[in-house]
N, C-alpha and C positions, 0 to 999 in steps of 0.2 A: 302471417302463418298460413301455410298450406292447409286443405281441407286433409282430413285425416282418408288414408288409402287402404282399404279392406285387403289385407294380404295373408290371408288365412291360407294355407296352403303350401303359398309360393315358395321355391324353391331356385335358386341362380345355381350351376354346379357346372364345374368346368374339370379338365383331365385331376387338376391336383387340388379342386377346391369347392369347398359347399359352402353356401352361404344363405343361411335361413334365421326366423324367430326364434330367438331362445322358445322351449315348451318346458314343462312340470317335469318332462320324463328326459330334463339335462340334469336334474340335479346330484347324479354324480360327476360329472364335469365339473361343474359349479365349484360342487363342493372339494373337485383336487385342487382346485384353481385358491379356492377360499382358504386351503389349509397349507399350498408351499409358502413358508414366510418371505422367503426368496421374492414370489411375485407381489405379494400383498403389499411390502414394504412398498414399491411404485405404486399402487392402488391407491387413492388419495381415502375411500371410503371404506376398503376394507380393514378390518382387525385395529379399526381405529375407535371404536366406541365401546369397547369391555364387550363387546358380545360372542358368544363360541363359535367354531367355526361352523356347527348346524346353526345359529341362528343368524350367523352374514348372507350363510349359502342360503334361507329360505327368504332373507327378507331382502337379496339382491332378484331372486326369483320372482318374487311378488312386486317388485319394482318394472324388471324386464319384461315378463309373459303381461302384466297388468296395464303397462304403459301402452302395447300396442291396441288398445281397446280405446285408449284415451285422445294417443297424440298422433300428429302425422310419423309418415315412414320416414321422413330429415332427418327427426329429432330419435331415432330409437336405435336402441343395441341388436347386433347381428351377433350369432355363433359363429366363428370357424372352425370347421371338419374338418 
C-alpha cells in the first residue's frame, strides 16, 4: 500500500471538468445522487440497508471526507463538477 498523500486542497480542473475530495459542504449533491432511485439501483451500497436517504447521504459522507485522513489517494472517491 501507498503511504497516504496530504491533498487538502488540491484541486485537478480542466475546460469541462473538476475533480477534487468530496467535503461536508457536498452534501447536497450527495444527497440527489442518494435519493434518484434510478442511480442508486447500480450503487451496490446505496438504499440497500433500510436507511433513508439522509442517513446513506451522511454516512457515505463520513466514509468519503473520513477516508481521506486515513488511506492513500489510490484507494479514495473523487467528485465530479
Amino acid at each position: 500500500m501507498l503511504a497516504p498523500i496530504d491533498i487538502t486542497g488540491v484541486r485537478l480542473e480542466t475546460e469541462r471538468l473538476i475533480l477534487r475530495p468530496f467535503t461536508r459542504e457536498d452534501y447536497d449533491l450527495v444527497y440527489a445522487i442518494a435519493a434518484d432511485e434510478d442511480t442508486t439501483r447500480y450503487l451496490y451500497y446505496w438504499a440497500r440497508m433500510g436507511m433513508t436517504v439522509e442517513e446513506d447521504t451522511q454516512r457515505f459522507l463520513n466514509y468519503a471526507v473520513g477516508g481521506w485522513e486515513k488511506e492513500s489517494i489510490v484507494d479514495r472517491e473523487y467528485v465530479l463538477v
